[in-house]
N, C-alpha and C positions, 0 to 999 in steps of 0.2 A: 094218180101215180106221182113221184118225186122224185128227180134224178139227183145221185149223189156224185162227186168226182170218187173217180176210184182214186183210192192210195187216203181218203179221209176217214180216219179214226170214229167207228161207229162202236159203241158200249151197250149192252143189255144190263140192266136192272134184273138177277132173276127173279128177283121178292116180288111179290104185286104192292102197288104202294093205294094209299085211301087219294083217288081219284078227284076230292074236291082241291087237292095241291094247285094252284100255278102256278105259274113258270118263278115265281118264288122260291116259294115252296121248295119244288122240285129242285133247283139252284142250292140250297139247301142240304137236298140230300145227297149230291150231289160231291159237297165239301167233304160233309159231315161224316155222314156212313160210305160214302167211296172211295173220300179222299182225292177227290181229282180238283184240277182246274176246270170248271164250267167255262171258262173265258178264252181255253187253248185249243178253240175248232173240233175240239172232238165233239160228236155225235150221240148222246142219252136217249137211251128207249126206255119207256117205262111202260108195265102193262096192269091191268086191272085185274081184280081177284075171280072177277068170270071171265077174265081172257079175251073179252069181246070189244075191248078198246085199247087204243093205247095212246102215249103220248111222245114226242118227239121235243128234246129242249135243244139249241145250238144256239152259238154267237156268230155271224155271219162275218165278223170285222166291224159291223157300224150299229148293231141293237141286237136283242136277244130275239130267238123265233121259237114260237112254240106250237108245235103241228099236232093236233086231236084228229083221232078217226074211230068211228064206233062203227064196227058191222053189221048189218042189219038181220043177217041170218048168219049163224054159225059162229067158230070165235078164230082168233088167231092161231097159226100153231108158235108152241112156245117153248122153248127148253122145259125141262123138269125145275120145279120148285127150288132154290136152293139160293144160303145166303150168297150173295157175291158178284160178279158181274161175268161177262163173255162178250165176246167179240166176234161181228161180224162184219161179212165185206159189203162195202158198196153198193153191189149187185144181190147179195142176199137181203139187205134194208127195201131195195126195192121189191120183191119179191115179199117180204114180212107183211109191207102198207098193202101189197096189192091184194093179200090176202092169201097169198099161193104159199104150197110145204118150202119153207126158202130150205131146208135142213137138206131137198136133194140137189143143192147148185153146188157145181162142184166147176171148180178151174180147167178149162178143155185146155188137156195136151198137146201141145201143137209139135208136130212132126218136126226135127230139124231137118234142114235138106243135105241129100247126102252128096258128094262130090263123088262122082262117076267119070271113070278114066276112057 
């Protein structure tokens, strides 16, 4: 498991990308076909063409980190195939690594309290 701070900029890759990339590489595509700053704390997932792995790129402030995870049975679940990226929170990145449907986390509504006379 991997805990992110909420409120940090997490990106999905939807394409699967060819899996021999390092954090290179991926840095890379990062520029190139995203068009983002790899260097601005946000968060890059990228996932494999069977789904069953995935990679994580970040700059932490002081070196780059690059987090693999390959599942041993079953695959990730994954948005639908599509050029582009998506975004998700925090709490759903942890949920993607740990292997869980992150797609039913949803923001629990918290009651306001009501002032009673």
């Amino acid at each position: 498991m991997i805990t992110v701070p909420a409120g940090i900029r997490v990106l999905v890759a939807t394409k699967p990308v060819d899996f021999r990339r390092g954090a290179e590489g991926l840095i890379a595509l990062v520029r190139e076909h995203l068009g983002h700053d790899p260097f601005s704390g946000t968060i890059y997932v990228f996932r494999s063409k069977r789904a069953d792995r995935l990679k994580i790129v970040a700059w932490d402030g002081s070196g780059l980190v690059l987090f693999w995870k390959r599942l041993e049975q079953g695959a990730f679940r994954w948005p639908p195939i599509s050029d582009g990226v998506m975004r998700l929170s925090a709490s759903q990145l942890a949920a993607l690594v740990d292997g869980l449907d992150w797609s039913r986390l949803y923001a629990r509504d918290v009651a306001q309290p009501t002032a009673t006379s």
